[in-house]
N, C-alpha and C positions, 0 to 999 in steps of 0.2 A: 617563413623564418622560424628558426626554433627559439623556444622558449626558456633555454638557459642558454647559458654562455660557459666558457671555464676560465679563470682567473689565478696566476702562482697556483695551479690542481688543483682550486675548487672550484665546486661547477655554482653554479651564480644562479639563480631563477630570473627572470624578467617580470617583476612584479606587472608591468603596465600590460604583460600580457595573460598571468593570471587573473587579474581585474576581469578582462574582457571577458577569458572562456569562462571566468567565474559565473558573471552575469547572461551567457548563453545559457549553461544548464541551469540555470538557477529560473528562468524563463522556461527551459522546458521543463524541468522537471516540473513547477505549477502549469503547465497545460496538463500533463500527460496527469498529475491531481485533481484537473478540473473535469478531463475525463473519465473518472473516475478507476482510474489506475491505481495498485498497491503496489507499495515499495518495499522491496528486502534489505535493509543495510548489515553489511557486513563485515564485521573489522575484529580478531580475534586474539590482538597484540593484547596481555594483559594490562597495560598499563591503558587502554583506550575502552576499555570493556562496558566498565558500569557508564560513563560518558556514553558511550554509542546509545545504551540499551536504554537509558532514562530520554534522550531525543527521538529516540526511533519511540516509542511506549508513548512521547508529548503529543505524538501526531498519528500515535495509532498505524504504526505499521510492522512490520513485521522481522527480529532483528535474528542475527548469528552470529554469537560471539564468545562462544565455549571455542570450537574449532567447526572445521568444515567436514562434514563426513560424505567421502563421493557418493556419488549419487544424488544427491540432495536434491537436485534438480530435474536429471535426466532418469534415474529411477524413482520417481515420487513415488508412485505406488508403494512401492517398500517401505520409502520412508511412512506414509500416512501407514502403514501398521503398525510401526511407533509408535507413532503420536497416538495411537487407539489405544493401545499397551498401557502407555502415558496416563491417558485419562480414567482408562479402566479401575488404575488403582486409586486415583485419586478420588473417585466414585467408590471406592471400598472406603474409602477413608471416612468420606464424609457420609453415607451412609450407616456407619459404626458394621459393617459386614466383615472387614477386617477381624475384629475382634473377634471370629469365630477360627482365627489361624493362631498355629501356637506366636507364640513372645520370637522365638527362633524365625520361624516366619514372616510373621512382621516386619523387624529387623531385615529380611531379606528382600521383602517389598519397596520397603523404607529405602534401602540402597540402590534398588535397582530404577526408584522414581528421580533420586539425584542425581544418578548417572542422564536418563531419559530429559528429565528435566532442563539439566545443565546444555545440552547438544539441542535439544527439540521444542524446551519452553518457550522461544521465541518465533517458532513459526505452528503452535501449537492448531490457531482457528484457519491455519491454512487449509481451501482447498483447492486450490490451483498454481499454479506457477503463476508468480510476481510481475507485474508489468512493466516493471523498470525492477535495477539493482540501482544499489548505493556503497561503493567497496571502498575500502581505504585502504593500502599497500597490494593492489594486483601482482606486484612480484611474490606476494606470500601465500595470496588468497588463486595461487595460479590457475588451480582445480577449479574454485566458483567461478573464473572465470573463463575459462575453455567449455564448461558446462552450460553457464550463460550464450558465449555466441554461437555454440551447436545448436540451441536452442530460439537465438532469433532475440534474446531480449536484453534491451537497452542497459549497458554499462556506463552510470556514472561513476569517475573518480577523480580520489588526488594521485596525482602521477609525481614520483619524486624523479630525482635526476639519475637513479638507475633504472629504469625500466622504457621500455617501449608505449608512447603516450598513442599509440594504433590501437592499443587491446582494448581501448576504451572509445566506446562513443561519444562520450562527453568530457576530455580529459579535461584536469583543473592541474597544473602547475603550481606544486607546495609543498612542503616537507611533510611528511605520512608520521614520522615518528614521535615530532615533538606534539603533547597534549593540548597547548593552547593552540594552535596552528590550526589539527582537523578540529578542534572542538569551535573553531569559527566558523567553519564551511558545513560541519554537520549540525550546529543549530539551525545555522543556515536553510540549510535544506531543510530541517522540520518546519520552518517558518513560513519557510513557500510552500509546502505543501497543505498545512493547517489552512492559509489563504485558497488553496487552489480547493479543496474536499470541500469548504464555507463556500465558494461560490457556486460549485458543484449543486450542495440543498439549496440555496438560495434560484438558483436554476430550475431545479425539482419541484421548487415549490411553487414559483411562478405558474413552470408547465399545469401543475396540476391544479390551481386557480383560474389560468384559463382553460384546463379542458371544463372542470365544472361551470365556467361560466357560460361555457357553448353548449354544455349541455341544457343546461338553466334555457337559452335561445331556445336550443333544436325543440324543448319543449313545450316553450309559449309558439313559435309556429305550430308545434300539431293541434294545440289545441283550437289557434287561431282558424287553422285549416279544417280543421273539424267542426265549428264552427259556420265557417261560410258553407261547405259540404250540408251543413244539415237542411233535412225539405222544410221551407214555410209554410208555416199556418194557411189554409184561404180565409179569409173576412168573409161575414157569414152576411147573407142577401139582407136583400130591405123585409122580404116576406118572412126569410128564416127570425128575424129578429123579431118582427110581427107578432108570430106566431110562439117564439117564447115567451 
């Protein structure tokens, strides 16, 4: 069944069934954090921008919310010479190496880092493509999304009542536009994800307490073994003892 309805022309959501698909991706999306998967959110509506960018940054992942520039995905490689570009100057900066360019100069570095900045600061320590996305208006963001399923990788969204709730893996049924609406669903998801990366080390850390503790074993048997392995003394005769 679908998940709106329409009503005197407006189209209606089915809250009890946003509930649901809320709580399916909200479930995957902490497994695919627990396996240590990274997420791109992406939402580039000015009015959603700094919202996106401070929950995607709560939980350490990776945002886009200047706008989408093609390729992003499917030609990374170009993209990461950006981002090289990117850091390069920022590396003049904080070196003071800059300073050896005229004021003219500067000024032209300076501009060309808040351009780079604005488009590619949020996927700067990227070096791979993202294991899930997190998109909020797929009718806008259409590019990240035809780029993402050429690609093969998980699309969460909110799906409003114009668009095709197919493009998405995970659709969530909810108004894209209004601020408090995604800013429930993409706390949201930083929450689960913060839980799913914490059980992730908590995993890690286990693992690596018991490989040390088998190590710890594996090495009182060798030495156990070493041990038995070694030749005994013979006890020295009744004459030998005599005789010392």
């Amino acid at each position: 069944m679908s998940a709106k309805s329409t009503r005197n022309g407006i189209h209606i959501i089915d809250l009890k069934k946003t509930q649901a698909l809320a709580e399916d991706a909200l479930n995957a999306a902490e497994r695919l954090a627990a396996e240590g998967k990274r997420f791109l959110f992406v939402a580039t509506k000015k009015q959603l921008r700094e919202m996106v960018k401070e929950e995607a940054t709560r939980c350490s992942q990776y945002f886009a919310v200047d706008r989408w520039p093609g390729g992003m995905l499917t030609n990374f490689t170009t993209i990461r010479k950006s981002i090289k570009r990117l850091q390069q100057i920022e590396k003049m900066e904080m070196d003071g190496t800059i300073e050896n360019y005229t004021k003219k100069e500067q000024l032209e570095f300076g501009r060309e880092k808040a351009k780079l900045d604005a488009v590619l600061g949020g996927i700067a320590d990227m070096r791979g493509l993202p294991g899930a996305m997190i998109i909020i208006d797929i009718k806008k963001e259409h590019i990240a999304v035809k780029e993402a399923r050429n690609l093969g990788i998980p699309i969460f969204a909110l799906v409003d009542t114009n668009v095709d709730p197919d493009m998405a893996d995970y659709p969530i049924p909810a108004n894209d536009d209004a601020l408090r609406s995604v800013q429930l669903f993409v706390h949201a998801f930083a929450d689960v994800i913060n839980t799913g990366r914490a059980a992730a080390k908590a995993k890690k850390l286990d693992d690596s307490v018991e490989e040390e503790m088998m190590q710890k074993v594996n090495e009182v048997g060798e030495i156990d073994a070493a041990v038995i392995a070694a030749p005994v003394a013979e006890a020295p005769t009744v004459a030998e003892s005599v005789e010392a």
